[in-house]
C-alpha positions in Angstrom: 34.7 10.3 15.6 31.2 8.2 15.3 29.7 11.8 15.0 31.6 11.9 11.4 29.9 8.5 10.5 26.6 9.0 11.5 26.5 12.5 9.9 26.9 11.5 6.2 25.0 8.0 6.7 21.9 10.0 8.1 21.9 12.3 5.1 22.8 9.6 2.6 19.4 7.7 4.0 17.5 10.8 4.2 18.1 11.7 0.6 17.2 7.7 -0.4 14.2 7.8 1.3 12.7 11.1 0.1 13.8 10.8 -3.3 13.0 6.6 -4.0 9.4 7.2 -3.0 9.0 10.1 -6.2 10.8 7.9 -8.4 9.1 4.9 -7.4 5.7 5.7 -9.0 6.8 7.3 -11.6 8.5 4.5 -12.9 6.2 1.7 -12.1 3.4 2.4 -14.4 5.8 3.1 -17.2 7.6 0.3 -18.7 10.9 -0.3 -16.9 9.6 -2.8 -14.5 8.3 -4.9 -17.1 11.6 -4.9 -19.0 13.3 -5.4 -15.0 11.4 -8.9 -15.2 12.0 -9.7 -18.2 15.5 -9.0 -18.1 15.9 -10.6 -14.4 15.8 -14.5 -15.6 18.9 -13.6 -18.1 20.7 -10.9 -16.1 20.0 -12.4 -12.0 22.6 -10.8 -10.2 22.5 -6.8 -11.6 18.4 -7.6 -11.4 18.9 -9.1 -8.1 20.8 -6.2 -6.6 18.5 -3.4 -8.4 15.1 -3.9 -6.0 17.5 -3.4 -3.2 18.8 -0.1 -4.3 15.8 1.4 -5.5 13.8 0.4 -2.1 12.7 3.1 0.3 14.7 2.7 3.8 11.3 2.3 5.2 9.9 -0.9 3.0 13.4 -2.2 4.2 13.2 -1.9 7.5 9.8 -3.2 7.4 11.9 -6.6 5.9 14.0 -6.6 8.6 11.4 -6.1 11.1 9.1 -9.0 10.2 12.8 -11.3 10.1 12.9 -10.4 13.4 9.6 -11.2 14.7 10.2 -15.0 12.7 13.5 -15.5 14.5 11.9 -14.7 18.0 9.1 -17.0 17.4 11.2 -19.4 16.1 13.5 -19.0 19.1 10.9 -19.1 21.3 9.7 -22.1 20.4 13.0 -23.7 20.2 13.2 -22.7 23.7 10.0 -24.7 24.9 10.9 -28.0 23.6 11.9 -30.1 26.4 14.4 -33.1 25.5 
């Protein structure tokens, strides 16, 4: 049954991260990330969940990689103090 689930999420993130890279440039030197930051003081929550959905899956597990390495340090040194 987790064969079922893994099937479609693999392809869903295969066809996200071969198709946000193309559309990426092609719509940054354009116009439409200008008019993303204009409208993202008025409009914060569509704005807010747009960058997320138009990320490659690689630029966001790069985020979650570098959160990781600041909770282990920060664990780590939580860990040393002595009381």
């Amino acid at each position: 049954m987790s064969n079922r689930t893994q099937k479609p999420v693999k392809a869903i993130l295969d066809s996200k991260e071969t198709s946000a890279p193309t559309s990426a440039p092609t719509s940054a030197p354009t116009s439409a990330p200008t008019s993303a930051l204009t409208s993202a003081p008025t409009s914060a929550p569509t704005s807010a969940l747009t960058p997320v959905m138009t990320h490659p899956v690689s630029s966001l597990l790069e985020h979650l990689a570098e959160g990781s390495e600041i909770l282990c340090a920060a664990t780590f040194r939580l860990w040393n103090l002595d009381p």
